[in-house]
N, C-alpha and C positions, 0 to 999 in steps of 0.2 A: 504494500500500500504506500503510495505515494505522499510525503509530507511536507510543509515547511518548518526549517528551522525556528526556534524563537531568537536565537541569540542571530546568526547570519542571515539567515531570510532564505536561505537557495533551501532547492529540493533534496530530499532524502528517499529514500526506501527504508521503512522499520517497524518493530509495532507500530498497534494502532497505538499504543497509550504514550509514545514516543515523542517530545517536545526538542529532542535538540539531535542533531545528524554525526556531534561526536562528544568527545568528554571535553574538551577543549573549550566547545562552546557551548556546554553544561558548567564547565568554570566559570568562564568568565562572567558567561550570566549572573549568576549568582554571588560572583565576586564586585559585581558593578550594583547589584543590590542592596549590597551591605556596606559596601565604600563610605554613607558619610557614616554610622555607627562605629568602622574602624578606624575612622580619620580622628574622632573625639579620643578614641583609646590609643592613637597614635599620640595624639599631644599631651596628655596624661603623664602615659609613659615618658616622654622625652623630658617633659617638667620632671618627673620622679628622679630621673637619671641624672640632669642637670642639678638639681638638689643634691642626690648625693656625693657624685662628684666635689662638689663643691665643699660639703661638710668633711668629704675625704681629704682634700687641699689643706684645709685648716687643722684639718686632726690627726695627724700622723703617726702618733704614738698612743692613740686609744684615749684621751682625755686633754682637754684642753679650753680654755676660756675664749672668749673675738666678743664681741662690739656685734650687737644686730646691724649696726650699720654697714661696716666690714662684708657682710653677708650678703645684704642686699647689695651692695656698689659689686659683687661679681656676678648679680642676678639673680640669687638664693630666694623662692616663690613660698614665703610660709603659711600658703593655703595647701602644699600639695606635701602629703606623706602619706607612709603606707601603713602605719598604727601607732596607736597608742598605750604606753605604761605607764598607771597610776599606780606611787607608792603608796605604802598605809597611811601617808599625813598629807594624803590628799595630792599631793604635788606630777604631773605629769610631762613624762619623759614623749618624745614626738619622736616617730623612724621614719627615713626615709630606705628601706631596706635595712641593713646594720648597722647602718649609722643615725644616730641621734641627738638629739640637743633639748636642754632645759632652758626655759626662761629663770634665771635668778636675780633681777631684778634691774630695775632703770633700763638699759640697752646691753646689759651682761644677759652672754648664753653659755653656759656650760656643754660643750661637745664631750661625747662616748660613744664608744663603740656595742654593740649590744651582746649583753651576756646570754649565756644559756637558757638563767632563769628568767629572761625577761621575755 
């Protein structure tokens, strides 16, 4: 039975319940579908990674003090992490992956690297 493609338009030969003439343009279709849904988890991600990198630059030895400002002037986005640890006195540690940082006050952040237990 003769059909057309969805994704190419040209004719096929295949089932009847057959919408695309190869896998190719069964991908792509599908991939053009989803595109802006991955494009938001593309810049997500890229923020994430930019973030850590960044807290990586400053923290080298697994602990270390900076200036939020310092943070922000290399681009550091402190809306984007990927969890949070709160201690028992309330106070919460922010990841970006392993790497995290505390607010302790005025424009001080305390950088760490994430333990097992956390």
């Amino acid at each position: 039975m003769k059909k057309v493609c969805t994704e190419c338009k040209e004719e096929f030969v295949g089932r009847s319940d057959a919408k695309f003439c190869s896998d190719q343009c069964r991908s792509s279709y599908h991939n053009r579908q989803s595109q802006p849904l991955n494009e938001y988890v593309r810049q997500v991600n890229a923020a994430l990674k930019k973030n850590r990198k960044i807290l990586l630059e400053f923290n080298p030895d697994g602990k270390s003090r900076i200036r939020g400002t310092d943070l922000r002037r290399r681009g550091f986005d402190f809306n984007y992490f990927t969890n949070v640890y709160q201690t028992k006195d309330g106070r919460e540690y922010k990841f970006c992956y392993d790497q995290g940082y505390i607010h302790t006050g005025e424009d001080w952040y305390t950088l760490v690297l994430k333990q097992s237990y956390v």
